[in-house]
KOLLO-419756 format. One record per residue (C-alpha): residue number from 1; residue in three letters; y, z, x. Coordinates in steps of 0.2 Angstrom, whole numbers, padded with zeros to 4 digits. Each point is the difference from the previous one (the first is absolute). Example, Ala and Ser with C-alpha at 12.3 -4.5 7.8 and 13.67 -1.06 7.14 Angstrom:
n  res  v  w  u
1  Ala  -0022  0039  0062
2  Ser  0017  -0003  0006
END
This chain:
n  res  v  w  u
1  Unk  -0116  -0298  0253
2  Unk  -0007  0012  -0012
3  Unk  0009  0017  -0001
4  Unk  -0012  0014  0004
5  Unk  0004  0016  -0012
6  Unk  -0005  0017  0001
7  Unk  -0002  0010  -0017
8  Unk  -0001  0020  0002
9  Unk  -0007  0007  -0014
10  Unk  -0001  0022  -0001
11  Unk  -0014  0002  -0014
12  Unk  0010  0014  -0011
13  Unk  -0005  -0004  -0018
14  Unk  -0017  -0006  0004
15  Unk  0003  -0016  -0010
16  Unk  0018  -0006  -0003
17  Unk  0005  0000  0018
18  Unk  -0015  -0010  0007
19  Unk  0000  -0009  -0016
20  Unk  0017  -0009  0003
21  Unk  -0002  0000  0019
22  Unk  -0017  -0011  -0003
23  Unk  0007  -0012  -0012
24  Unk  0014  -0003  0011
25  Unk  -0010  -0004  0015
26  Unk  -0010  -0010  -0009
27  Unk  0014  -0010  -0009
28  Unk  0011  -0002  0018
29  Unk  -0017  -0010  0006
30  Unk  -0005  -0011  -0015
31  Unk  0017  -0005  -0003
32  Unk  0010  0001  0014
33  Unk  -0012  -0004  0014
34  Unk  0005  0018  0009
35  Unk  -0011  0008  0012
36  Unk  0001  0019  -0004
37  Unk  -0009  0015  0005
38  Unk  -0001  0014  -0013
39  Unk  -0002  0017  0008
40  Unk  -0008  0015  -0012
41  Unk  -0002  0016  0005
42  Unk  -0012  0005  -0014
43  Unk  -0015  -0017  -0001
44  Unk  -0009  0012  -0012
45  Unk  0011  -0002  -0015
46  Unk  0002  -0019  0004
47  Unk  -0017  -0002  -0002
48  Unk  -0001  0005  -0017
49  Unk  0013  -0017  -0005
50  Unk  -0009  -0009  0015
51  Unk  -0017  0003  0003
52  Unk  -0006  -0012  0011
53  Unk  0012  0012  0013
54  Unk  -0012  0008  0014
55  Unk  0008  0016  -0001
56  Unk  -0009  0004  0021
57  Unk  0012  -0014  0007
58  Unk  0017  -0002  0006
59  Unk  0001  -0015  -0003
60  Unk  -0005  -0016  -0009
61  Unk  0004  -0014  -0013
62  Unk  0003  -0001  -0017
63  Unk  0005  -0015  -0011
64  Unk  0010  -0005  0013
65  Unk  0009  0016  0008
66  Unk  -0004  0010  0015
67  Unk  -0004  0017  -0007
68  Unk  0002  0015  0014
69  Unk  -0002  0019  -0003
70  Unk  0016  0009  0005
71  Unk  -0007  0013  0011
72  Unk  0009  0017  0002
73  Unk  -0001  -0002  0019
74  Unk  0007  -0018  0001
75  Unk  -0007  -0014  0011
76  Unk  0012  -0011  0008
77  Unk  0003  -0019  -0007
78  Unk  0013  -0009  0000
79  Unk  0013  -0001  -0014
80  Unk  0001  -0013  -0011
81  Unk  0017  -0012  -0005
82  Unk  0001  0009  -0019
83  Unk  -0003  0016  0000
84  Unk  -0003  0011  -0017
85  Unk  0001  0018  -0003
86  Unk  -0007  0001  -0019
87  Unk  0008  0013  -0009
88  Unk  0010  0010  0014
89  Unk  -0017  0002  0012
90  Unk  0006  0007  0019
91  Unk  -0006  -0012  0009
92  Unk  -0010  0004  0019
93  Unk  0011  0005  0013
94  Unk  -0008  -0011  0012
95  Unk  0001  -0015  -0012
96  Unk  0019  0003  -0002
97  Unk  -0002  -0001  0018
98  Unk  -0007  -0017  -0001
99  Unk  0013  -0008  -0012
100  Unk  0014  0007  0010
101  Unk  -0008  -0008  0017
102  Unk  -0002  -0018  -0009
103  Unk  0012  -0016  0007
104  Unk  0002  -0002  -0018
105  Unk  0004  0015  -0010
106  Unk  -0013  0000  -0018
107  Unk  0008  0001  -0015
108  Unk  -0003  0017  -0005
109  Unk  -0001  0006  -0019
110  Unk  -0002  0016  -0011
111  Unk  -0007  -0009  -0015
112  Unk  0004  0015  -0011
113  Unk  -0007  0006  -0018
114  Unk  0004  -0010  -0016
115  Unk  0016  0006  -0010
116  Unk  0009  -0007  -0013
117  Unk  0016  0011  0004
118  Unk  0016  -0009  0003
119  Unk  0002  0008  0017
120  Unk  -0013  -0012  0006
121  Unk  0007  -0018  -0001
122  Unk  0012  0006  0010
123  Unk  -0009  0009  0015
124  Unk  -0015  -0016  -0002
125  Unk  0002  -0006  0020
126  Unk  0011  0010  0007
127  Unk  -0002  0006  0017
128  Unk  -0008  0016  0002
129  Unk  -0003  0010  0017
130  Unk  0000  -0008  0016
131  Unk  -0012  0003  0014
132  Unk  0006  -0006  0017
133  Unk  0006  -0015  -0006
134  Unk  -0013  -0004  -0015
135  Unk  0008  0001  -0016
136  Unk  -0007  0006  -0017
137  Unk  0003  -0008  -0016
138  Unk  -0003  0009  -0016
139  Unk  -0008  -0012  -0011
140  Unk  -0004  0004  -0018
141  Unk  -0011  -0008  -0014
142  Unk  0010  -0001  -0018
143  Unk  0002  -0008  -0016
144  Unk  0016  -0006  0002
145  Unk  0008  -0015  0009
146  Unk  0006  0008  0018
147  Unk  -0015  0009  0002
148  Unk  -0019  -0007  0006
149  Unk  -0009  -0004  -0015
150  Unk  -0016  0007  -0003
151  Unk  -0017  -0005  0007
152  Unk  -0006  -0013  -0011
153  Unk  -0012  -0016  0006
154  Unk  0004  -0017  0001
155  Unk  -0010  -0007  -0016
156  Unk  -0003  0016  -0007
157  Unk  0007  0000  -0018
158  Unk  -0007  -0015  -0003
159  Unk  -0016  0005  0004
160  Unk  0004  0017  -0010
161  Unk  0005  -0012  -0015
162  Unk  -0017  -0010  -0001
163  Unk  -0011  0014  0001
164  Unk  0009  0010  -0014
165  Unk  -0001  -0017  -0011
166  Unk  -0019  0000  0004
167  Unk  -0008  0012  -0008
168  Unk  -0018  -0003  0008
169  Unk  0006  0002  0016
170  Unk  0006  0018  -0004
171  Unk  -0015  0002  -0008
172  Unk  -0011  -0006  0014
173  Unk  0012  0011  0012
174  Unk  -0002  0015  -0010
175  Unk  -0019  -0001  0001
176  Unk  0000  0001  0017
177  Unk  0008  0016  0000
178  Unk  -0013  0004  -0016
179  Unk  0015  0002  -0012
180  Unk  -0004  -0006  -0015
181  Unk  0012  0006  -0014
182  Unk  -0003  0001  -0019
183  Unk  0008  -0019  -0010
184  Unk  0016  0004  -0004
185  Unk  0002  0018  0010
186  Unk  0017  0001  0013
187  Unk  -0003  0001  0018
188  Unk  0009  0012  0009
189  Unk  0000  0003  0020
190  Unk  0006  0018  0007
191  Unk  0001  0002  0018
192  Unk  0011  0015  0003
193  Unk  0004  0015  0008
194  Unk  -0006  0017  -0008
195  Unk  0008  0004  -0016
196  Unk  0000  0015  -0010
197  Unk  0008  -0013  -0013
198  Unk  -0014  -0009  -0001
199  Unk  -0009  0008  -0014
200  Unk  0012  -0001  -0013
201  Unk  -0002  -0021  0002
202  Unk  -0020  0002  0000
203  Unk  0001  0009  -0015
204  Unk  0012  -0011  -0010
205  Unk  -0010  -0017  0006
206  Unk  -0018  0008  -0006
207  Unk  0010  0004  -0018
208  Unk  0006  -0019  0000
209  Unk  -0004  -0012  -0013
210  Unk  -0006  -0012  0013
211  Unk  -0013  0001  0013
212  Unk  0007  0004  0016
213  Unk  -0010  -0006  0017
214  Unk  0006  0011  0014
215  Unk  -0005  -0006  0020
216  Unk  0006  0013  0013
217  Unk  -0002  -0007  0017
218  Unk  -0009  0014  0010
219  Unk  0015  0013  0008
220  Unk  0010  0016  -0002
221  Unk  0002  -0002  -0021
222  Unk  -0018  0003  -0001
223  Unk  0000  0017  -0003
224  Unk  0011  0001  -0013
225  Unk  -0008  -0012  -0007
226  Unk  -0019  0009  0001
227  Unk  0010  0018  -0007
228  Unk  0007  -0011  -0015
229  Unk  -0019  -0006  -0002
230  Unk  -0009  0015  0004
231  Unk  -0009  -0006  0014
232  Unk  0002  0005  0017
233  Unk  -0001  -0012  0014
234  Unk  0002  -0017  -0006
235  Unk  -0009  -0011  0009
236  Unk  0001  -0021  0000
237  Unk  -0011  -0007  -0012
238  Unk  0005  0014  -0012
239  Unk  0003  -0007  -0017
240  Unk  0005  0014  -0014
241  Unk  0004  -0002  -0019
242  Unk  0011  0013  -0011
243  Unk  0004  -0006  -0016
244  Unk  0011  -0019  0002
245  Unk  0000  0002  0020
246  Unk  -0010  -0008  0012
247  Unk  0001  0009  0018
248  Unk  -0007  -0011  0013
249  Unk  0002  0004  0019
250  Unk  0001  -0014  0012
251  Unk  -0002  -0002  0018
252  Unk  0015  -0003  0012
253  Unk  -0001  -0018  0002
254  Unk  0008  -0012  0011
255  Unk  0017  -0007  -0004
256  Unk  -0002  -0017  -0008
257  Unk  -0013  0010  -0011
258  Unk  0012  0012  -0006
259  Unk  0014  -0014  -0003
260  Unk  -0012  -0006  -0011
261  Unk  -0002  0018  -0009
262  Unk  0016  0001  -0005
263  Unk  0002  -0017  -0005
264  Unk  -0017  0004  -0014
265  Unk  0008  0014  -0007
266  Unk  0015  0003  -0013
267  Unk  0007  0015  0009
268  Unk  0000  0006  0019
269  Unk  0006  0015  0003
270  Unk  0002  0002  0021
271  Unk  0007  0010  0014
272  Unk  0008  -0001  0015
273  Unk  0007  -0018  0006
274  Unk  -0013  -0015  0003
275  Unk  -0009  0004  -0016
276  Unk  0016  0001  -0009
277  Unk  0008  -0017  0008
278  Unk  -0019  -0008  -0004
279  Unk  0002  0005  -0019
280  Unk  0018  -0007  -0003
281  Unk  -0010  -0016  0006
282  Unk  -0011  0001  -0014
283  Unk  0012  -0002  -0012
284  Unk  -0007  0015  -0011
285  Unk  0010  0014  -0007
286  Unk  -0003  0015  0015
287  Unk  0002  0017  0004
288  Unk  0005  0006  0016
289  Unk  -0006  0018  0012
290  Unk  0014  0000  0011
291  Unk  -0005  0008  0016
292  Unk  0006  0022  -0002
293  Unk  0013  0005  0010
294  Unk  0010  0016  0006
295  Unk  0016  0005  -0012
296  Unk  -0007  -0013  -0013
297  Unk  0011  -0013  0010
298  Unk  -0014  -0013  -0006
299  Unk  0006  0001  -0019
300  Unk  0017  -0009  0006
301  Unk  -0011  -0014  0008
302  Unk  -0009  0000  -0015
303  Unk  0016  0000  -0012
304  Unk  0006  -0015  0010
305  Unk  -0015  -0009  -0001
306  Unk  0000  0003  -0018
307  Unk  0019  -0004  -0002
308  Unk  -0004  -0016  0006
309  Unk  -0015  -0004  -0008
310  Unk  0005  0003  -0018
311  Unk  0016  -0009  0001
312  Unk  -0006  -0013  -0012
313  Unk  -0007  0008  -0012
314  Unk  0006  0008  -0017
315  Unk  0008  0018  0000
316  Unk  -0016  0006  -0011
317  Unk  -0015  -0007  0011
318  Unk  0012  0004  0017
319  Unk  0000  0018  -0006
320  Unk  -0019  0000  -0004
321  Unk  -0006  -0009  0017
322  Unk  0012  0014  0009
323  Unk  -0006  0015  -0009
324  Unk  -0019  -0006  0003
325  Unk  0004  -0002  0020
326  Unk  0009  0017  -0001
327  Unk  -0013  0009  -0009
328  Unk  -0013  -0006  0013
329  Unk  0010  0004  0017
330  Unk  0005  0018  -0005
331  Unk  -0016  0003  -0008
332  Unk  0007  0002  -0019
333  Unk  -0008  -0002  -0018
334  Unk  -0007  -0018  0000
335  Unk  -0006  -0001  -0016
336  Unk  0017  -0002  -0010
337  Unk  0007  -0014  0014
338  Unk  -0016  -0012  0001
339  Unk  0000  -0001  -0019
340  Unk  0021  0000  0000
341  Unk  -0006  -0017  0011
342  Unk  -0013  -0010  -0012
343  Unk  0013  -0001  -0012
344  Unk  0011  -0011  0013
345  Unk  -0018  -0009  0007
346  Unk  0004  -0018  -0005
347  Unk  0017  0002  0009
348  Unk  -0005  0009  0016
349  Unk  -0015  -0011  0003
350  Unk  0011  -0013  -0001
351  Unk  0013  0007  0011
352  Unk  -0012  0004  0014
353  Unk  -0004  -0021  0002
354  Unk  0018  -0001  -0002
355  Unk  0003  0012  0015
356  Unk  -0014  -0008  0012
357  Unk  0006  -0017  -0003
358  Unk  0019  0007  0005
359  Unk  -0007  0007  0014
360  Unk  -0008  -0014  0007
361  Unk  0016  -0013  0001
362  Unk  0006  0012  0017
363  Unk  -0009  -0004  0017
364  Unk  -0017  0011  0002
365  Unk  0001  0012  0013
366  Unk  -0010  -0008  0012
367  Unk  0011  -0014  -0002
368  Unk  0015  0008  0003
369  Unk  -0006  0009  0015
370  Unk  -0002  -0015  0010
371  Unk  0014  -0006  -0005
372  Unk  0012  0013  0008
373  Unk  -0010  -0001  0015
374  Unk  0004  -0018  0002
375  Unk  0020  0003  -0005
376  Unk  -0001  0013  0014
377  Unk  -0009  -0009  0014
END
Protein backbone atom coordinates (compact mmCIF):
# COMPACT_ATOMS: atom_id res chain seq x y z
CA UNK A 1 0.00 0.00 0.00
CA UNK A 2 1.23 3.39 -1.09
CA UNK A 3 2.15 5.79 1.84
CA UNK A 4 0.02 8.81 1.78
CA UNK A 5 2.27 12.19 2.78
CA UNK A 6 1.18 15.36 3.75
CA UNK A 7 3.80 18.43 2.79
CA UNK A 8 2.98 21.77 4.75
CA UNK A 9 4.55 24.50 3.10
CA UNK A 10 4.24 28.37 4.98
CA UNK A 11 5.03 30.73 1.75
CA UNK A 12 7.85 33.12 3.48
CA UNK A 13 10.26 33.93 0.76
CA UNK A 14 7.89 33.83 -1.95
CA UNK A 15 9.98 31.52 -4.05
CA UNK A 16 12.61 29.27 -2.18
CA UNK A 17 10.08 27.70 0.32
CA UNK A 18 7.32 26.65 -2.24
CA UNK A 19 10.19 26.11 -4.75
CA UNK A 20 11.69 23.00 -2.59
CA UNK A 21 8.27 21.95 -1.12
CA UNK A 22 7.09 21.60 -5.04
CA UNK A 23 10.04 19.69 -6.30
CA UNK A 24 9.83 17.46 -3.42
CA UNK A 25 6.21 16.51 -3.98
CA UNK A 26 6.62 16.07 -7.13
CA UNK A 27 9.86 13.84 -7.04
CA UNK A 28 8.11 11.51 -3.82
CA UNK A 29 5.35 10.75 -6.66
CA UNK A 30 7.30 10.13 -9.99
CA UNK A 31 9.85 8.15 -8.29
CA UNK A 32 8.68 6.70 -5.29
CA UNK A 33 5.04 6.08 -6.10
CA UNK A 34 3.84 8.27 -2.73
CA UNK A 35 0.54 9.70 -2.58
CA UNK A 36 1.15 13.28 -1.07
CA UNK A 37 -0.84 16.13 -0.46
CA UNK A 38 0.99 19.61 -0.48
CA UNK A 39 -0.74 22.22 1.60
CA UNK A 40 0.26 26.07 0.74
CA UNK A 41 -1.13 28.67 2.53
CA UNK A 42 -0.29 31.39 -0.14
CA UNK A 43 -1.39 29.57 -4.02
CA UNK A 44 -0.57 33.10 -5.33
CA UNK A 45 3.12 32.86 -5.26
CA UNK A 46 2.87 29.04 -6.48
CA UNK A 47 1.28 30.08 -9.38
CA UNK A 48 3.98 32.17 -10.63
CA UNK A 49 6.37 28.54 -10.77
CA UNK A 50 2.96 26.67 -11.67
CA UNK A 51 0.61 28.34 -13.63
CA UNK A 52 -1.77 25.88 -14.51
CA UNK A 53 -2.74 26.28 -10.47
CA UNK A 54 -6.37 27.85 -10.06
CA UNK A 55 -5.51 30.02 -7.57
CA UNK A 56 -9.96 30.10 -6.43
CA UNK A 57 -9.72 26.33 -5.47
CA UNK A 58 -8.75 24.30 -2.43
CA UNK A 59 -8.06 21.89 -3.99
CA UNK A 60 -6.81 19.93 -7.16
CA UNK A 61 -4.18 18.06 -9.03
CA UNK A 62 -0.96 18.83 -10.47
CA UNK A 63 1.55 16.34 -12.10
CA UNK A 64 0.53 14.07 -9.91
CA UNK A 65 0.11 15.63 -6.30
CA UNK A 66 -3.02 16.79 -4.45
CA UNK A 67 -2.48 20.40 -4.16
CA UNK A 68 -4.73 22.03 -1.04
CA UNK A 69 -4.63 25.75 0.26
CA UNK A 70 -3.84 25.73 3.82
CA UNK A 71 -6.57 27.83 5.04
CA UNK A 72 -6.04 30.14 8.25
CA UNK A 73 -9.26 28.50 9.75
CA UNK A 74 -8.51 24.91 9.07
CA UNK A 75 -11.01 22.33 7.79
CA UNK A 76 -10.77 18.88 9.15
CA UNK A 77 -9.06 15.88 7.13
CA UNK A 78 -7.43 13.19 8.27
CA UNK A 79 -3.59 12.97 8.79
CA UNK A 80 -1.50 11.27 6.64
CA UNK A 81 1.20 8.25 7.48
CA UNK A 82 4.38 11.00 6.71
CA UNK A 83 3.84 14.14 7.83
CA UNK A 84 6.24 17.12 6.96
CA UNK A 85 6.67 20.46 8.42
CA UNK A 86 9.02 22.42 5.65
CA UNK A 87 11.21 24.62 7.29
CA UNK A 88 9.87 24.82 11.04
CA UNK A 89 6.05 25.65 9.99
CA UNK A 90 3.45 25.25 13.20
CA UNK A 91 1.41 22.93 12.05
CA UNK A 92 -2.89 23.38 12.67
CA UNK A 93 -3.90 22.60 16.05
CA UNK A 94 -6.69 20.44 15.01
CA UNK A 95 -4.39 18.44 12.59
CA UNK A 96 -1.88 17.68 15.45
CA UNK A 97 -5.15 16.56 16.84
CA UNK A 98 -5.63 14.19 13.97
CA UNK A 99 -1.97 12.56 14.08
CA UNK A 100 -2.20 12.23 17.67
CA UNK A 101 -5.75 10.23 17.23
CA UNK A 102 -4.39 7.86 14.48
CA UNK A 103 -4.06 3.76 15.37
CA UNK A 104 -0.66 4.25 13.81
CA UNK A 105 1.15 7.25 14.83
CA UNK A 106 2.72 9.35 11.34
CA UNK A 107 6.19 9.91 11.15
CA UNK A 108 6.40 13.45 11.94
CA UNK A 109 9.38 15.67 10.49
CA UNK A 110 10.81 19.32 10.66
CA UNK A 111 12.45 19.22 7.38
CA UNK A 112 14.68 22.23 8.28
CA UNK A 113 16.87 24.96 6.34
CA UNK A 114 19.90 23.76 4.38
CA UNK A 115 23.31 24.33 6.37
CA UNK A 116 26.59 23.33 5.81
CA UNK A 117 27.62 23.86 9.59
CA UNK A 118 29.07 20.89 11.50
CA UNK A 119 26.33 20.96 14.04
CA UNK A 120 24.03 19.58 11.50
CA UNK A 121 25.23 15.93 10.89
CA UNK A 122 24.80 15.51 14.01
CA UNK A 123 21.23 16.83 15.01
CA UNK A 124 20.13 15.12 11.08
CA UNK A 125 17.02 12.76 12.73
CA UNK A 126 16.94 13.12 15.95
CA UNK A 127 13.90 13.25 17.85
CA UNK A 128 12.59 16.66 18.36
CA UNK A 129 9.30 17.53 20.42
CA UNK A 130 6.59 15.14 21.19
CA UNK A 131 2.94 15.75 20.94
CA UNK A 132 0.78 13.09 22.87
CA UNK A 133 2.76 10.53 21.72
CA UNK A 134 3.88 11.62 18.05
CA UNK A 135 7.23 12.19 17.84
CA UNK A 136 9.24 14.77 15.83
CA UNK A 137 12.33 14.28 14.03
CA UNK A 138 14.59 17.00 12.97
CA UNK A 139 15.68 16.21 9.51
CA UNK A 140 18.13 18.34 7.55
CA UNK A 141 19.20 18.52 3.84
CA UNK A 142 23.39 18.81 3.61
CA UNK A 143 26.42 18.30 1.70
CA UNK A 144 27.89 15.87 3.63
CA UNK A 145 27.50 12.10 4.22
CA UNK A 146 25.15 11.95 7.56
CA UNK A 147 23.04 14.41 6.38
CA UNK A 148 19.88 14.25 3.47
CA UNK A 149 21.42 15.19 0.44
CA UNK A 150 20.10 17.78 -1.80
CA UNK A 151 17.11 17.69 -4.05
CA UNK A 152 18.23 16.52 -7.22
CA UNK A 153 16.19 14.29 -10.03
CA UNK A 154 16.74 10.98 -10.92
CA UNK A 155 18.36 11.55 -14.45
CA UNK A 156 18.93 15.03 -14.05
CA UNK A 157 22.62 15.56 -14.69
CA UNK A 158 22.60 13.61 -17.43
CA UNK A 159 20.00 15.54 -19.00
CA UNK A 160 21.87 18.71 -17.70
CA UNK A 161 25.26 17.22 -19.52
CA UNK A 162 23.47 16.87 -23.13
CA UNK A 163 21.95 20.07 -23.35
CA UNK A 164 25.17 21.97 -22.41
CA UNK A 165 27.04 19.68 -25.01
CA UNK A 166 24.34 20.89 -27.48
CA UNK A 167 24.59 24.22 -28.42
CA UNK A 168 21.17 24.30 -30.61
CA UNK A 169 19.25 23.28 -28.09
CA UNK A 170 20.47 26.19 -25.74
CA UNK A 171 19.96 28.17 -28.44
CA UNK A 172 16.55 27.09 -29.50
CA UNK A 173 15.81 27.38 -25.58
CA UNK A 174 17.12 30.84 -25.18
CA UNK A 175 14.76 32.01 -28.15
CA UNK A 176 11.87 31.07 -26.30
CA UNK A 177 12.62 33.16 -23.63
CA UNK A 178 13.89 35.96 -26.69
CA UNK A 179 17.44 35.83 -25.40
CA UNK A 180 19.57 36.10 -28.02
CA UNK A 181 23.16 37.04 -26.96
CA UNK A 182 25.78 38.72 -29.09
CA UNK A 183 28.59 35.50 -30.62
CA UNK A 184 31.05 35.25 -28.28
CA UNK A 185 29.43 37.58 -25.19
CA UNK A 186 29.23 35.67 -21.58
CA UNK A 187 25.79 35.02 -20.16
CA UNK A 188 25.33 35.79 -16.81
CA UNK A 189 21.96 35.08 -14.68
CA UNK A 190 21.19 37.33 -11.48
CA UNK A 191 18.31 36.56 -9.33
CA UNK A 192 18.90 38.09 -5.94
CA UNK A 193 17.77 40.00 -3.19
CA UNK A 194 18.33 43.93 -3.28
CA UNK A 195 21.82 45.09 -3.08
CA UNK A 196 23.21 48.26 -2.72
CA UNK A 197 26.44 46.14 -3.99
CA UNK A 198 25.16 45.77 -6.93
CA UNK A 199 26.24 48.74 -8.80
CA UNK A 200 29.82 48.37 -8.32
CA UNK A 201 29.59 44.85 -10.48
CA UNK A 202 27.30 46.56 -13.25
CA UNK A 203 29.70 49.03 -13.71
CA UNK A 204 32.80 46.82 -13.93
CA UNK A 205 31.03 44.26 -16.48
CA UNK A 206 29.97 47.31 -18.85
CA UNK A 207 33.87 48.44 -18.73
CA UNK A 208 34.79 44.64 -19.56
CA UNK A 209 36.72 43.74 -22.59
CA UNK A 210 33.93 41.09 -23.44
CA UNK A 211 30.39 41.61 -24.13
CA UNK A 212 28.41 40.68 -21.21
CA UNK A 213 24.66 39.37 -21.52
CA UNK A 214 22.90 40.00 -18.34
CA UNK A 215 19.07 37.97 -17.69
CA UNK A 216 17.31 39.04 -14.39
CA UNK A 217 14.40 36.99 -13.82
CA UNK A 218 11.60 39.39 -12.71
CA UNK A 219 11.91 40.04 -8.69
CA UNK A 220 13.05 42.31 -5.83
CA UNK A 221 16.82 43.00 -7.76
CA UNK A 222 14.97 44.97 -10.08
CA UNK A 223 15.15 48.13 -8.82
CA UNK A 224 18.60 48.25 -8.21
CA UNK A 225 18.93 47.17 -11.34
CA UNK A 226 16.60 50.03 -13.07
CA UNK A 227 18.63 53.01 -10.62
CA UNK A 228 22.13 51.41 -12.02
CA UNK A 229 20.27 51.90 -15.64
CA UNK A 230 18.53 55.06 -15.06
CA UNK A 231 15.21 53.69 -15.70
CA UNK A 232 12.58 53.41 -13.20
CA UNK A 233 10.30 50.61 -13.31
CA UNK A 234 11.74 47.82 -15.18
CA UNK A 235 9.29 45.85 -16.74
CA UNK A 236 9.75 42.22 -18.59
CA UNK A 237 10.56 42.53 -22.03
CA UNK A 238 12.87 45.40 -21.10
CA UNK A 239 16.11 44.90 -22.81
CA UNK A 240 18.82 47.89 -22.15
CA UNK A 241 22.39 48.40 -23.51
CA UNK A 242 25.39 50.54 -21.66
CA UNK A 243 28.49 50.27 -23.07
CA UNK A 244 29.72 46.02 -23.06
CA UNK A 245 26.28 45.06 -21.03
CA UNK A 246 23.27 43.76 -22.23
CA UNK A 247 20.36 44.05 -19.57
CA UNK A 248 17.51 41.91 -20.36
CA UNK A 249 14.65 41.18 -17.91
CA UNK A 250 12.87 37.95 -18.10
CA UNK A 251 9.73 36.70 -16.73
CA UNK A 252 9.47 34.35 -13.79
CA UNK A 253 9.13 31.03 -15.49
CA UNK A 254 8.34 27.73 -14.34
CA UNK A 255 11.08 25.49 -12.97
CA UNK A 256 12.37 23.18 -15.63
CA UNK A 257 12.61 26.42 -17.50
CA UNK A 258 14.67 28.09 -15.22
CA UNK A 259 17.05 24.78 -14.76
CA UNK A 260 17.51 25.33 -18.18
CA UNK A 261 18.56 29.07 -17.52
CA UNK A 262 21.16 28.41 -15.52
CA UNK A 263 22.40 25.65 -17.41
CA UNK A 264 22.85 28.44 -20.76
CA UNK A 265 24.81 30.73 -19.01
CA UNK A 266 28.61 30.94 -17.70
CA UNK A 267 27.62 32.56 -14.28
CA UNK A 268 24.49 32.35 -11.95
CA UNK A 269 24.35 34.32 -9.35
CA UNK A 270 21.18 33.40 -6.89
CA UNK A 271 19.44 33.63 -3.67
CA UNK A 272 17.84 31.94 -1.11
CA UNK A 273 17.94 27.93 -1.10
CA UNK A 274 16.26 26.09 -4.31
CA UNK A 275 17.69 28.46 -6.80
CA UNK A 276 21.02 27.93 -5.12
CA UNK A 277 20.71 23.97 -4.81
CA UNK A 278 19.45 24.12 -8.75
CA UNK A 279 22.79 26.10 -9.71
CA UNK A 280 25.23 23.79 -8.03
CA UNK A 281 23.43 21.26 -10.55
CA UNK A 282 24.37 23.16 -13.41
CA UNK A 283 27.80 22.78 -12.95
CA UNK A 284 28.72 26.47 -13.51
CA UNK A 285 30.76 28.68 -11.24
CA UNK A 286 27.82 30.47 -8.88
CA UNK A 287 27.23 33.15 -6.62
CA UNK A 288 25.02 32.80 -3.86
CA UNK A 289 22.27 35.71 -1.83
CA UNK A 290 21.83 33.97 1.34
CA UNK A 291 18.59 34.82 2.73
CA UNK A 292 19.38 38.17 5.61
CA UNK A 293 19.05 37.59 8.99
CA UNK A 294 19.04 39.27 12.59
CA UNK A 295 22.67 39.62 14.26
CA UNK A 296 24.15 38.77 10.74
CA UNK A 297 23.98 34.94 12.12
CA UNK A 298 23.59 34.18 8.05
CA UNK A 299 27.44 35.16 7.36
CA UNK A 300 28.42 31.86 9.61
CA UNK A 301 25.97 29.72 7.41
CA UNK A 302 27.56 31.34 4.62
CA UNK A 303 31.26 30.77 5.90
CA UNK A 304 30.34 27.22 6.23
CA UNK A 305 29.01 26.73 3.02
CA UNK A 306 31.98 28.41 1.66
CA UNK A 307 34.41 26.41 3.88
CA UNK A 308 33.20 23.60 2.36
CA UNK A 309 32.90 24.56 -1.05
CA UNK A 310 36.43 25.77 -1.69
CA UNK A 311 38.04 22.98 -0.07
CA UNK A 312 39.53 21.81 -3.34
CA UNK A 313 40.71 24.59 -4.79
CA UNK A 314 44.02 26.50 -4.66
CA UNK A 315 44.76 29.08 -1.86
CA UNK A 316 44.76 31.92 -4.57
CA UNK A 317 41.31 31.16 -6.38
CA UNK A 318 39.85 30.05 -2.66
CA UNK A 319 40.52 33.41 -1.50
CA UNK A 320 39.19 35.07 -4.77
CA UNK A 321 35.77 32.90 -4.87
CA UNK A 322 35.56 33.87 -0.94
CA UNK A 323 36.16 37.63 -1.15
CA UNK A 324 33.57 37.72 -4.34
CA UNK A 325 30.75 35.83 -2.13
CA UNK A 326 31.76 38.16 0.85
CA UNK A 327 31.60 41.25 -1.02
CA UNK A 328 28.09 40.51 -2.31
CA UNK A 329 26.28 39.32 1.20
CA UNK A 330 27.59 42.47 3.10
CA UNK A 331 27.02 44.66 0.38
CA UNK A 332 30.91 45.66 -0.22
CA UNK A 333 32.90 46.94 -3.41
CA UNK A 334 32.41 44.38 -6.09
CA UNK A 335 34.40 45.70 -8.57
CA UNK A 336 38.02 44.76 -7.27
CA UNK A 337 36.68 40.80 -6.22
CA UNK A 338 34.86 39.83 -9.55
CA UNK A 339 37.92 40.90 -11.56
CA UNK A 340 40.26 39.23 -8.37
CA UNK A 341 38.06 36.08 -9.77
CA UNK A 342 38.63 35.99 -13.87
CA UNK A 343 42.11 35.50 -13.11
CA UNK A 344 41.35 32.14 -11.50
CA UNK A 345 38.28 31.30 -14.24
CA UNK A 346 39.82 28.23 -15.82
CA UNK A 347 40.11 26.80 -12.33
CA UNK A 348 36.78 27.81 -10.70
CA UNK A 349 34.88 26.83 -13.67
CA UNK A 350 36.36 23.63 -13.41
CA UNK A 351 35.92 23.30 -9.83
CA UNK A 352 32.11 23.99 -9.82
CA UNK A 353 31.51 20.58 -12.26
CA UNK A 354 33.97 19.05 -9.79
CA UNK A 355 31.62 19.98 -6.90
CA UNK A 356 28.25 19.00 -8.53
CA UNK A 357 29.64 15.68 -9.66
CA UNK A 358 30.80 15.33 -5.66
CA UNK A 359 27.66 16.14 -4.59
CA UNK A 360 25.78 13.81 -6.61
CA UNK A 361 27.53 10.36 -5.36
CA UNK A 362 25.28 10.94 -1.82
CA UNK A 363 21.56 9.86 -1.89
CA UNK A 364 19.15 12.82 -3.27
CA UNK A 365 16.96 14.07 -0.74
CA UNK A 366 13.94 12.58 -1.74
CA UNK A 367 15.55 9.56 -1.65
CA UNK A 368 16.76 9.70 1.64
CA UNK A 369 13.45 10.68 3.02
CA UNK A 370 11.80 7.72 2.15
CA UNK A 371 14.30 5.95 3.20
CA UNK A 372 14.07 6.83 7.02
CA UNK A 373 10.55 6.30 6.87
CA UNK A 374 10.91 2.82 5.94
CA UNK A 375 13.84 2.19 8.63
CA UNK A 376 11.21 3.56 11.04
CA UNK A 377 8.10 1.85 10.14
Amino acid sequence: MKARWDIFCSVVDNYGDIGVTWRLARQLVAEHGCEVRLWVDDLRAFERMCPEIDVQLSQQWQEGVEVRHWPAEWQNAPAADVVIAAFACQLPSEYMEAMAERDRVPLWMNLDYLSAEDWVVGCHRLPSVKFKGVQKYFFFPGFRPGTGGLLREAGLLEQRRAFQQDGAAQRQFLQTLGVFPAEGAQLISLFAYENAGLARWLDVLSTDGRATHLVVPEGRILGDVGRWLGVEGLVVGDILQRDALTVQVLPFVRQEQYDRLLWCCDFNAVRGEDSFVRAQWAGRPLLWHIYRQDEDIHLDKLDAFLALYTAALSPAASAALVALWQAWNTEGDMAVVWKKLLEHWPEVNQHAENWCLEQALQADLATALVNFHESWI
